[in-house]
Each structure stands twice: as C-alpha cells, then as structure tokens.
C-alpha positions in Angstrom: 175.2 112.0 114.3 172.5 114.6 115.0 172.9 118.4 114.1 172.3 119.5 117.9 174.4 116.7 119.4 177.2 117.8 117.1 176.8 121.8 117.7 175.4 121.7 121.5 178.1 123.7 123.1 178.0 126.3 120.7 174.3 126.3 121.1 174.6 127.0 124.9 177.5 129.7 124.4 175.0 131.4 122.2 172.1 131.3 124.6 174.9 132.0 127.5 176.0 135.5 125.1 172.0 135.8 124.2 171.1 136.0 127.8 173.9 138.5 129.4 173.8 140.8 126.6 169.9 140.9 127.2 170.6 141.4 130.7 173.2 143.8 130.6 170.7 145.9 128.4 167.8 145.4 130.8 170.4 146.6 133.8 169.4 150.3 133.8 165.6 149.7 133.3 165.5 147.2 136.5 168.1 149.6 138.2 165.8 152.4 138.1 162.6 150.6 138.7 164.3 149.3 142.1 165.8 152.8 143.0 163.3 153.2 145.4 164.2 150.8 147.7 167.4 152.5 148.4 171.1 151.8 147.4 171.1 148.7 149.3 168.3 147.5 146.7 170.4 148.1 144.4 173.7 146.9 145.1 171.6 143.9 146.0 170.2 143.5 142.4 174.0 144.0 141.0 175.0 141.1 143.3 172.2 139.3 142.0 173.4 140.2 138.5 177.3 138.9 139.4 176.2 135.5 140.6 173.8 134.5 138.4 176.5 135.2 135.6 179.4 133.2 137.3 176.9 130.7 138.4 175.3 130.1 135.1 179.2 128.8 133.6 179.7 126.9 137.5 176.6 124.8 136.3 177.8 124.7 132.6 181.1 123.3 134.2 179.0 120.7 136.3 177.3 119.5 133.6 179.9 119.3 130.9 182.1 117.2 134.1 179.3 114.7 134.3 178.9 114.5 130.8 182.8 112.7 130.3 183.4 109.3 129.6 
C-alpha cells in the first residue's frame, strides 16, 4: 500500500485548510481592490467566497461517494 493512497484524505483536508486560510487572508486585499465597483461588487465577491467554500466539500462529497465499493 502506497503512502498517498493510504493518507489521501488527509492530504486533501490539508490543501482544503491550505486553500481557505490563504483565502481568508487574501479577503481584504481583493475586497479593497474591488471597492470601486460598488457594494454590489463586493457583496458579489463574498458570495463568490461562500460558494466556492461549500462547493469545494459538495465535490469532495461527490467524489468520496463515487469512490465506495
């Protein structure tokens, strides 16, 4: 049995924590670089924040469905 095969789901929960934590840092630069657009840009781009996080684990869930015996 392979390292990866054996450790792949806590290889995607760290990329998963990896990439929101580098997103929720990012946040306030993209907030402000979009500011100009209006509060409607923004509340857009938080929206776009929200379901890109929910939908990253609704694909994780997909996968690991598809992946049972």
């Amino acid at each position: 049995m392979h390292w990866l095969s054996r450790n792949q789901h806590l290889l995607a929960a760290a990329a998963i924590m990896i990439g929101v934590t580098a997103a929720w840092f990012a946040m306030p630069r993209i907030m402000l670089m979009v500011s100009d657009g209006g509060p409607l840009v923004g509340a857009l781009v938080a929206i776009a924040f929200m379901v890109a996080f929910f939908g990253i684990f609704w694909l994780r869930s997909r996968l690991q469905r598809r992946d049972e015996p």
